[in-house]
Backbone atoms as SQL, in Angstrom:
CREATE TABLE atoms (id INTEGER PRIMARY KEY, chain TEXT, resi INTEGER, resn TEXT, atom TEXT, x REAL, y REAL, z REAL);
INSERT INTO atoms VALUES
  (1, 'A', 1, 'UNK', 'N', -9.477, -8.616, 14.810),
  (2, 'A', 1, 'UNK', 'CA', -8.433, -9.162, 13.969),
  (3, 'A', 1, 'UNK', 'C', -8.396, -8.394, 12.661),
  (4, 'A', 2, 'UNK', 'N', -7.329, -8.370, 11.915),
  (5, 'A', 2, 'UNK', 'CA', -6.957, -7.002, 10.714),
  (6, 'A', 2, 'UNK', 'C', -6.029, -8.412, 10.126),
  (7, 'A', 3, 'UNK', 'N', -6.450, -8.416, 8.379),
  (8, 'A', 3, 'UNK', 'CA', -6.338, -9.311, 7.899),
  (9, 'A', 3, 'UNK', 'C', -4.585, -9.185, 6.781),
  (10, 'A', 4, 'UNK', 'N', -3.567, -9.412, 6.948),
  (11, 'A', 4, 'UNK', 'CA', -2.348, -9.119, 6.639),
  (12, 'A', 4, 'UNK', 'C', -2.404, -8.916, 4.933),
  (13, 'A', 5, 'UNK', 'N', -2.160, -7.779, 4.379),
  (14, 'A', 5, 'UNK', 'CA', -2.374, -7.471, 2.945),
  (15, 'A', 5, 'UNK', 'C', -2.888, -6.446, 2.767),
  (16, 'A', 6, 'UNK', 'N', -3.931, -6.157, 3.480),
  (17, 'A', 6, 'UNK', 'CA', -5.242, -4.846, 3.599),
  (18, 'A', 6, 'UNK', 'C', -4.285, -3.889, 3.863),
  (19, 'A', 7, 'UNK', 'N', -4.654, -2.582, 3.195),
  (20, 'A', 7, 'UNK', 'CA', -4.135, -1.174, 3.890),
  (21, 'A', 7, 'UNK', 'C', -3.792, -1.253, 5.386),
  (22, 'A', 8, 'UNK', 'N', -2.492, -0.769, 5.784),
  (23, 'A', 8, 'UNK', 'CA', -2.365, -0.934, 7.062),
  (24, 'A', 8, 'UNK', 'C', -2.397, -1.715, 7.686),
  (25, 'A', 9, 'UNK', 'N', -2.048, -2.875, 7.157),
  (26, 'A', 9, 'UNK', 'CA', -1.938, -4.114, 8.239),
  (27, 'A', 9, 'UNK', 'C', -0.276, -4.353, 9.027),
  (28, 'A', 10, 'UNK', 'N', 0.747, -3.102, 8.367),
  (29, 'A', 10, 'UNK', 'CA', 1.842, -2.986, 9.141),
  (30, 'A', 10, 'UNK', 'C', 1.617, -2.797, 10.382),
  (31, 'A', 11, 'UNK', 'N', 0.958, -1.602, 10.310),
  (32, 'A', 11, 'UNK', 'CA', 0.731, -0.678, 11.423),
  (33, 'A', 11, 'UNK', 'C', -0.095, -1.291, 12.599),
  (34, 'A', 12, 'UNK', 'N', -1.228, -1.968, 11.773),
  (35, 'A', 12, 'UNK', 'CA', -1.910, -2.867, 13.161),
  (36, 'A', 12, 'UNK', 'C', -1.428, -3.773, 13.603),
  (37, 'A', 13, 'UNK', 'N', -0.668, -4.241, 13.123),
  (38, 'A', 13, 'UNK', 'CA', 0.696, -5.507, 13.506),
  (39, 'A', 13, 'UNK', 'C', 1.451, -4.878, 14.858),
  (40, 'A', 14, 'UNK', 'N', 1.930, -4.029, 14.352),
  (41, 'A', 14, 'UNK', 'CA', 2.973, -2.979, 15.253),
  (42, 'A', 14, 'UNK', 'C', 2.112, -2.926, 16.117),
  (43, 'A', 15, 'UNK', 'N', 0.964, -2.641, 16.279),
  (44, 'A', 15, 'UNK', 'CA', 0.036, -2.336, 17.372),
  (45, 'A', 15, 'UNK', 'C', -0.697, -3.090, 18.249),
  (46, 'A', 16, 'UNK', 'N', -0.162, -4.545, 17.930),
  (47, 'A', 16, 'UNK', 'CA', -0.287, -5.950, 18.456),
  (48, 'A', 16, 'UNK', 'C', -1.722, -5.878, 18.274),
  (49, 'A', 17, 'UNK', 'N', -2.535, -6.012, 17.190),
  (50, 'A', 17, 'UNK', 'CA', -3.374, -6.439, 16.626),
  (51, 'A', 17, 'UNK', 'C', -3.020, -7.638, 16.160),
  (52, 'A', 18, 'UNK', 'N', -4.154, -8.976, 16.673),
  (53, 'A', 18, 'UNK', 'CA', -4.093, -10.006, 15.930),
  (54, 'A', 18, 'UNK', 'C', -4.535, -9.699, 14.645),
  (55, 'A', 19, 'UNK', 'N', -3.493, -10.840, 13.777),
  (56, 'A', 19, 'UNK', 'CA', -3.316, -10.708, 12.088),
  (57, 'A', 19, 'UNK', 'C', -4.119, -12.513, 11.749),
  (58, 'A', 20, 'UNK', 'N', -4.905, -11.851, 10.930),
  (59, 'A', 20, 'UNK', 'CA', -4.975, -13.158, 10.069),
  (60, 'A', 20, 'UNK', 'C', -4.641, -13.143, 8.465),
  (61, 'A', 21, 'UNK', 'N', -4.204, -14.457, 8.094),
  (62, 'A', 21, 'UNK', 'CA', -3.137, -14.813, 7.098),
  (63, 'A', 21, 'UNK', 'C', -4.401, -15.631, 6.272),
  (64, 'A', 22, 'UNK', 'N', -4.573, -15.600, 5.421),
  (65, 'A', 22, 'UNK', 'CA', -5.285, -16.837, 4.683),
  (66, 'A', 22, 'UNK', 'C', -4.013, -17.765, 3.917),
  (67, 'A', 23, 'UNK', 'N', -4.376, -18.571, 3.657),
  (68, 'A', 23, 'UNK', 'CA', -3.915, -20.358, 3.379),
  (69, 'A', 23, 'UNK', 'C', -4.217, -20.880, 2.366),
  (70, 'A', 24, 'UNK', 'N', -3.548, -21.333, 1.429),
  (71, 'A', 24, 'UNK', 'CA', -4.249, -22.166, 0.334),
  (72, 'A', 24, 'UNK', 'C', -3.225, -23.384, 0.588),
  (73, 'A', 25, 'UNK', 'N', -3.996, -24.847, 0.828),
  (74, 'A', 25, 'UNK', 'CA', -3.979, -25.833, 1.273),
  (75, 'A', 25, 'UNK', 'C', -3.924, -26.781, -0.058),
  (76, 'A', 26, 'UNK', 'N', -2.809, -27.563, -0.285),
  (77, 'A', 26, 'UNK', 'CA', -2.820, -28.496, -1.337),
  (78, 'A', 26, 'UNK', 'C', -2.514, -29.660, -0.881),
  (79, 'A', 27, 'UNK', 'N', -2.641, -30.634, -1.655),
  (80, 'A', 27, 'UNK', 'CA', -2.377, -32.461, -1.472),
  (81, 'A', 27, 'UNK', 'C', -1.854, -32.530, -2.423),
  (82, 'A', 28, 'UNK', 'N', -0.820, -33.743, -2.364),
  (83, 'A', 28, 'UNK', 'CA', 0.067, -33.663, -3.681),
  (84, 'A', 28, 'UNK', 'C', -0.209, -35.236, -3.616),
  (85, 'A', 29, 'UNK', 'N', -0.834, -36.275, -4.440),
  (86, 'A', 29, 'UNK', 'CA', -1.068, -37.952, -4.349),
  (87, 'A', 29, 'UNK', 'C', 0.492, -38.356, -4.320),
  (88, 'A', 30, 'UNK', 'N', 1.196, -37.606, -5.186),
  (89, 'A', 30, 'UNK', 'CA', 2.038, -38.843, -5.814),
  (90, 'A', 30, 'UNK', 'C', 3.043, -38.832, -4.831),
  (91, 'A', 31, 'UNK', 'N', 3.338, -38.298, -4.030),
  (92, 'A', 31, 'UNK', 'CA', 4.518, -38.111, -2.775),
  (93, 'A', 31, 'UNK', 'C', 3.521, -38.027, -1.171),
  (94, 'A', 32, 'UNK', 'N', 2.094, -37.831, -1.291),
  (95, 'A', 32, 'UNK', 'CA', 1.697, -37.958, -0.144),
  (96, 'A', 32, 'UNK', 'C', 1.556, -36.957, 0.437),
  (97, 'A', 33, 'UNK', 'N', 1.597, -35.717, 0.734),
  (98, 'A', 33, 'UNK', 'CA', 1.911, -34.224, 1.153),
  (99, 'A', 33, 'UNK', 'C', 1.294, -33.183, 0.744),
  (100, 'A', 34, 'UNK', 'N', 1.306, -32.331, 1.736),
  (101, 'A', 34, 'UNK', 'CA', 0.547, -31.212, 2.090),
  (102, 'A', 34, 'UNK', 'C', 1.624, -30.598, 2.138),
  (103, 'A', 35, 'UNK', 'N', 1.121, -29.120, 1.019),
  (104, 'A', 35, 'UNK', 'CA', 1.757, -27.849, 0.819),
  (105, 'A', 35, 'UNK', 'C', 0.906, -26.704, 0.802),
  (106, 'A', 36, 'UNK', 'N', 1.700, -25.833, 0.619),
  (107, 'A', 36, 'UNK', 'CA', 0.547, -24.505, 1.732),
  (108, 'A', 36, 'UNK', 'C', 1.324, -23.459, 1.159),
  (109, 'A', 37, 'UNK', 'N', 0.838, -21.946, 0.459),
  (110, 'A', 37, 'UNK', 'CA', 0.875, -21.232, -0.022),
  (111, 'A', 37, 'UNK', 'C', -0.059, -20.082, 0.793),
  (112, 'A', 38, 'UNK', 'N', 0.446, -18.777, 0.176),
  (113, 'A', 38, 'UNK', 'CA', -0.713, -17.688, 0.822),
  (114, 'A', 38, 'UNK', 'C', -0.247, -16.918, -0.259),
  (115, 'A', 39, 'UNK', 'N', -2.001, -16.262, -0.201),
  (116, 'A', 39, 'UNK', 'CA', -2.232, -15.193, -1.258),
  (117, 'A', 39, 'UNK', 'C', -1.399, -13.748, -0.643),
  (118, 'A', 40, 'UNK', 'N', -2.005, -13.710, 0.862),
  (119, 'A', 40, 'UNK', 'CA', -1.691, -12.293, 1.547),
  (120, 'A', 40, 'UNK', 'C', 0.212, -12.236, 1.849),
  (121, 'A', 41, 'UNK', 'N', 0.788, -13.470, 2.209),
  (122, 'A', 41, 'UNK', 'CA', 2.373, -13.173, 2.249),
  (123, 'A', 41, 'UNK', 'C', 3.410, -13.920, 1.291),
  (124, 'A', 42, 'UNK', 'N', 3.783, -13.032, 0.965),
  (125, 'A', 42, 'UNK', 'CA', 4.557, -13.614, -0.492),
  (126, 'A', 42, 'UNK', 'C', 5.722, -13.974, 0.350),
  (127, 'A', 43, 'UNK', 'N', 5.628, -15.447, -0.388),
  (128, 'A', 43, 'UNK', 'CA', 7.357, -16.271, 0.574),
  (129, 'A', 43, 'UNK', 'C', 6.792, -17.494, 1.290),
  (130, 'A', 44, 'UNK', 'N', 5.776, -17.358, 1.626),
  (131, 'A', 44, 'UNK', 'CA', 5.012, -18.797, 2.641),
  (132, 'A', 44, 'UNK', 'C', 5.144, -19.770, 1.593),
  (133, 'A', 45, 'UNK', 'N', 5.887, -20.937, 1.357),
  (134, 'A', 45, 'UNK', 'CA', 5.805, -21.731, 0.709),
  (135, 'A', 45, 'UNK', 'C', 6.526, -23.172, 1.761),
  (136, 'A', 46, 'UNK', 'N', 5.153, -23.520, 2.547),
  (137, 'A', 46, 'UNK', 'CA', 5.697, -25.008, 3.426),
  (138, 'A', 46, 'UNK', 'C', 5.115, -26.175, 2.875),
  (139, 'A', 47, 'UNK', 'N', 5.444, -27.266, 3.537),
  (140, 'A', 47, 'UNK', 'CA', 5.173, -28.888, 3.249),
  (141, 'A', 47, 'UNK', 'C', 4.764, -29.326, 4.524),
  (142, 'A', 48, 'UNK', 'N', 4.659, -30.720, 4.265),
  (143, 'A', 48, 'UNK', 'CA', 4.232, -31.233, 5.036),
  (144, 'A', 48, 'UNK', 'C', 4.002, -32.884, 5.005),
  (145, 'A', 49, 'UNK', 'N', 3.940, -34.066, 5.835),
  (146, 'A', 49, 'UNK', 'CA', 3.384, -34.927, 5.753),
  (147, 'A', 49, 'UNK', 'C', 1.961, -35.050, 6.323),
  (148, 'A', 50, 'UNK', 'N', 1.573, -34.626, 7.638),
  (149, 'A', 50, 'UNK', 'CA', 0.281, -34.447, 7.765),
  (150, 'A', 50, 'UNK', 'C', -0.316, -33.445, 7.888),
  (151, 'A', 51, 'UNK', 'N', -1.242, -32.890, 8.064),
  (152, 'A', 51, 'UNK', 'CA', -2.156, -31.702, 8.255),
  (153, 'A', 51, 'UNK', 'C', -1.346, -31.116, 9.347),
  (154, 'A', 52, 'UNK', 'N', -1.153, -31.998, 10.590),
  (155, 'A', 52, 'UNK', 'CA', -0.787, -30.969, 11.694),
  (156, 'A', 52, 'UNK', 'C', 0.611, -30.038, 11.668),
  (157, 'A', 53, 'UNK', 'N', 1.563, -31.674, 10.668),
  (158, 'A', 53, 'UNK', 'CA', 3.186, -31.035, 10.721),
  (159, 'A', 53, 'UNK', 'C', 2.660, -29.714, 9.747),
  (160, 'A', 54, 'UNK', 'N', 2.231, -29.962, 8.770),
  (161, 'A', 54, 'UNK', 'CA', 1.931, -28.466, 7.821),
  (162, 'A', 54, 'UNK', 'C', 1.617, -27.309, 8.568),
  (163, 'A', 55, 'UNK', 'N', 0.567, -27.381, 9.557),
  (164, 'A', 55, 'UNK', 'CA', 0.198, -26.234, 10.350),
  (165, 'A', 55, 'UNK', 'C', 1.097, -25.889, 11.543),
  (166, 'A', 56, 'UNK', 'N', 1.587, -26.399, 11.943),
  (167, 'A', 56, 'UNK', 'CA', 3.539, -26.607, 12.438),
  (168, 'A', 56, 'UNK', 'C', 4.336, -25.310, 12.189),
  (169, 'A', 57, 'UNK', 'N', 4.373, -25.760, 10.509),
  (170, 'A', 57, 'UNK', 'CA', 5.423, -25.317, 9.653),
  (171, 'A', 57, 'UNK', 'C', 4.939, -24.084, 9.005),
  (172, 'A', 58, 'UNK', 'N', 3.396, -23.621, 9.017),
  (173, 'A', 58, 'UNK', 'CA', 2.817, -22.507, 8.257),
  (174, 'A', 58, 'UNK', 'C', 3.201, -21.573, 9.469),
  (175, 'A', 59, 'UNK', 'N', 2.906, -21.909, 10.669),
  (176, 'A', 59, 'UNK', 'CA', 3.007, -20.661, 11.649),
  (177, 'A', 59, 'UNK', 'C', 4.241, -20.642, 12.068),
  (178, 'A', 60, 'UNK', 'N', 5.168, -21.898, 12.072),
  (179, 'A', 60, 'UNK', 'CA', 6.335, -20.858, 11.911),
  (180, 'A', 60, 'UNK', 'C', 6.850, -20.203, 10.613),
  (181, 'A', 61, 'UNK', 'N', 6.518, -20.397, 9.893),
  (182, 'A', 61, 'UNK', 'CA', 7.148, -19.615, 8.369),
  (183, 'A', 61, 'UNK', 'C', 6.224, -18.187, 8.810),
  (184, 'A', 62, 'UNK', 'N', 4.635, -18.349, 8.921),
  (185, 'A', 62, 'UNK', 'CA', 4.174, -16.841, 9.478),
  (186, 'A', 62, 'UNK', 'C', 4.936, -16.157, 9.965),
  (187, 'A', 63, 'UNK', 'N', 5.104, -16.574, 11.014),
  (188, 'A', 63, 'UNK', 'CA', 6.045, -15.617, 12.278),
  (189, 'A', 63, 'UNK', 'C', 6.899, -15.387, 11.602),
  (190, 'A', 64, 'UNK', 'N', 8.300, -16.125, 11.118),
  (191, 'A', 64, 'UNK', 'CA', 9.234, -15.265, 10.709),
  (192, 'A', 64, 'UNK', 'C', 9.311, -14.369, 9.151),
  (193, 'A', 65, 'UNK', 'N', 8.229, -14.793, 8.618),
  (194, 'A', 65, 'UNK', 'CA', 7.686, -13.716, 7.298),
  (195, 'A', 65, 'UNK', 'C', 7.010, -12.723, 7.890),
  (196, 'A', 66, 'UNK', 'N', 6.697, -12.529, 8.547),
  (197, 'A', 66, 'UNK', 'CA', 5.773, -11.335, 9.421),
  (198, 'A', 66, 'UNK', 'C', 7.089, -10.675, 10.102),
  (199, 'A', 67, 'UNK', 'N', 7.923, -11.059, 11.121),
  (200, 'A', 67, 'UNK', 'CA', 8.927, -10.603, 11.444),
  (201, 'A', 67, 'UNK', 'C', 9.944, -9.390, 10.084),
  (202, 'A', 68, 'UNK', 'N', 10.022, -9.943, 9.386),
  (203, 'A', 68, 'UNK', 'CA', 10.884, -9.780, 8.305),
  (204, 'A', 68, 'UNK', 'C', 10.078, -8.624, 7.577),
  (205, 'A', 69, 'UNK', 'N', 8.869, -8.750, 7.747),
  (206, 'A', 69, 'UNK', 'CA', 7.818, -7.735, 6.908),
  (207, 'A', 69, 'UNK', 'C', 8.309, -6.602, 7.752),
  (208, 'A', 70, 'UNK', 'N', 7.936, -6.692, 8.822),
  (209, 'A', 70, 'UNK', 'CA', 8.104, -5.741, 10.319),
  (210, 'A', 70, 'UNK', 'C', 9.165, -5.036, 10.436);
């Protein structure tokens, strides 16, 4: 796996190398929700009500921010 951000992580993409994305995971009290940011793709900005819908919504925002990178 080749970590998306690093030198050349176009190219290993293109080369169907699995990519990993890191995550920064927030709770928000006052509305209840999970939001999710990444350091490595600028634009990932999802929600969520539970953990799972968030992780739902991160890999599809991945995919089509990765697409779009591509």
């Amino acid at each position: 796996m080749y970590r998306v951000g690093l030198p050349g992580w176009k190219i290993a993409a293109r080369a169907g190398i699995p990519m990993l994305v890191r995550v920064d995971v927030h709770y928000d009290p006052e509305v209840k929700s999970y939001w999710t940011t990444s350091p490595d793709l600028d634009g990932l900005i999802v929600a969520g009500n539970t953990i799972d819908e968030l992780l739902h919504e991160a890999k599809l925002g991945i995919d089509g921010l990765m697409e779009l990178a591509l």
